[in-house]
N, C-alpha and C positions, 0 to 999 in steps of 0.2 A: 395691560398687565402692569403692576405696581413694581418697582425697580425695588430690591430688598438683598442683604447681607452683603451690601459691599465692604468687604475688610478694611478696619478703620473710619466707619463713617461714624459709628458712637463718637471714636478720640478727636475726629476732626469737628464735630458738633459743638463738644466743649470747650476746645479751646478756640472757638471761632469768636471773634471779637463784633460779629454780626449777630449773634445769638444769643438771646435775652437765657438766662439760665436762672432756675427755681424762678422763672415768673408770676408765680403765687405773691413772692414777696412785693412787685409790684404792684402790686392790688393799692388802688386809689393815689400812687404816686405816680402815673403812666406817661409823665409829662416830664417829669425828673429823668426819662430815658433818652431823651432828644433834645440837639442843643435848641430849639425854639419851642417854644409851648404855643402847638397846634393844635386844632383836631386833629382825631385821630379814628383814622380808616381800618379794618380789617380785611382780610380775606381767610375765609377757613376754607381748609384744605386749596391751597397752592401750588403744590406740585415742583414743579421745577422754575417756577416763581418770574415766570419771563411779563405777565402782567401787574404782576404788584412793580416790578422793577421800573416798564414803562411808564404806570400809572405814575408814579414817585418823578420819575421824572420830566414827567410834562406837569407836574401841581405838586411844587417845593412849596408851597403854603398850606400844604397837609401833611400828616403824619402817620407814614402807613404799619401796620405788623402785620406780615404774614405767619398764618398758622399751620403746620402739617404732622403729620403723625408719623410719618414713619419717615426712619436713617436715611437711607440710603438714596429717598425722593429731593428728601432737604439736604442732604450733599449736594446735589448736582446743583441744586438753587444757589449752595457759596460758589460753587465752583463759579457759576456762571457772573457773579457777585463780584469776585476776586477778577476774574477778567476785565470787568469791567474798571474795577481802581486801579488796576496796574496801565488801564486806558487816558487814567485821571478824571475819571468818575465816581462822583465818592457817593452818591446819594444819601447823605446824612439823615433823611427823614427816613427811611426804612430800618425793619430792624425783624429778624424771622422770631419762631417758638417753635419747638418739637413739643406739643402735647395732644391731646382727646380731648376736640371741641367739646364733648360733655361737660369738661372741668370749666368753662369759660367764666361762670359765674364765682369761680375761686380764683380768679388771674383778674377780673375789670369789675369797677366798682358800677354801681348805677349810676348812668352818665357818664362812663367817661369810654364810650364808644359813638361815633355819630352815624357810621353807615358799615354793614354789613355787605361782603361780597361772595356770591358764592357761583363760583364755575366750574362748570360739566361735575358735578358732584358724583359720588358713587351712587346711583340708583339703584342698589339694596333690590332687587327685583319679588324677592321672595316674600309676601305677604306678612311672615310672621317675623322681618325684617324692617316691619315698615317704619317701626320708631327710630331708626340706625340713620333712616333718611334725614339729610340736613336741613330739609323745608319742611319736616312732620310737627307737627303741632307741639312734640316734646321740643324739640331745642327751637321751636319759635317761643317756648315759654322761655329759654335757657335765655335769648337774645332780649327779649323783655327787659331781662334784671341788668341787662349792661349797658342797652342802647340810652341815649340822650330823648327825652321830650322830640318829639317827630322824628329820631334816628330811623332810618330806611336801610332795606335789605334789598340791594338788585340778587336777581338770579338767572343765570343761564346754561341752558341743555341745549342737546336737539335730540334729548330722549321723551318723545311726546306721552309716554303714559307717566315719567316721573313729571312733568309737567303739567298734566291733567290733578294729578297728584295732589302738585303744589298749591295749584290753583284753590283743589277743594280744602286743604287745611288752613289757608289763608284765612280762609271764607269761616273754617269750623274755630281759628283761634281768635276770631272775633277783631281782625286785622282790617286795615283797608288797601283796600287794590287801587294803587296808583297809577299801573300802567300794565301793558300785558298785550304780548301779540303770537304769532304761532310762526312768523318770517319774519325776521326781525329786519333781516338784510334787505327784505322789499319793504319798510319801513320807513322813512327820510327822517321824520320827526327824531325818532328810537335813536337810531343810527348817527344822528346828530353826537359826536364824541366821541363816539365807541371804540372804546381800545379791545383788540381783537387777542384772544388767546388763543396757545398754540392748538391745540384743540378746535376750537373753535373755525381756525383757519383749516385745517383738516377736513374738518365734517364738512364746510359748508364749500369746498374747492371739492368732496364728492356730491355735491348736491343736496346733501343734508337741511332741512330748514332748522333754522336757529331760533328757539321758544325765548324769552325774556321777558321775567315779569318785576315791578318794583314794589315792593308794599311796606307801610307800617304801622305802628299800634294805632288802632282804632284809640283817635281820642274823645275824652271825656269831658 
């Protein structure tokens, strides 16, 4: 269940010095947001952002944004943010956005994303839902217009029919499957780096199998 109407999470968003604000305007300057011009990592839908945090900081030679939609999820992401600088961690290559990954193609120019990440996403269960899903062929086109020349999208569930899912719009947006397993954790190769979210540590401590598949634009 999605954490929503915490009082003051709007006032705390805006003046969060972690929060890219009107990110539209960033579009094709996404490099002018961080003191090093790195590539630069996503994650849509984040949550309470404890992997993008880790990621960032085991690989200071990337440049992460996390993305989430709603207040009250991305409050708890500064919060846990803010812990961490008053720790004297500053993670300077991270940096959050409150938007509707639909808008993505009006926040990042072509090319100037290199890898997409997408964890335990909302699987939209309801058929006439299925375009809302983040692996559906609509916002695989959406990731098209921002990814770099072989930019890759990891993705991971342990919801096996959003993953069966993924698997066939991959296949229907004319993508290529780079990788793909249905246990990822009985994997060794997969599992080689794999930073765990908190979800992820959940599902798979109750036995859960963890799906992860990596793909990108079929090239030409």
């Amino acid at each position: 269940m999605r954490l929503r109407n915490i009082p003051g999470a709007k006032d705390a968003i805006l003046e969060s010095p972690y929060v890219v604000q009107q990110p539209e305007n960033q579009k094709g300057k996404w490099a002018e947001c961080f003191p090093r011009k790195q590539p630069v990592h996503i994650e849509v839908g984040m949550g309470k952002g404890r992997f993008l945090m880790d990621m960032a900081r085991l690989h200071p030679e990337i440049n992460y944004v996390g993305i989430e939609m709603y207040d009250s999820v991305l409050l708890r992401a500064l919060q846990k943010r803010e812990e961490l600088e008053e720790k004297g961690e500053e993670l300077r290559n991270l940096l959050f956005m409150r938007m509707d990954a639909r808008e993505l193609p009006q926040v990042f120019e072509k090319g100037e994303v290199e890898k997409i990440y997408l964890n335990f996403s909302d699987p939209w269960p309801k058929a006439r839902h299925a375009k809302r899903r983040l692996t559906s062929r609509q916002f695989l086109s959406r990731y098209e217009k921002i990814l770099v020349r072989n930019g890759k999208v990891e993705f991971k569930t342990d919801n096996r029919e959003l993953f069966e899912f993924s698997l066939e719009e991959v296949k229907e947006q004319g993508w290529e499957l780079l990788e793909s397993t249905f246990d990822l954790h009985n994997q060794p190769e997969m599992m080689e780096g794999n930073v765990m979210t908190e979800y992820e540590e959940k599902f798979s401590s109750m036995g859960n199998p963890i799906c992860k598949l990596i793909c990108r634009q079929k090239q030409i």
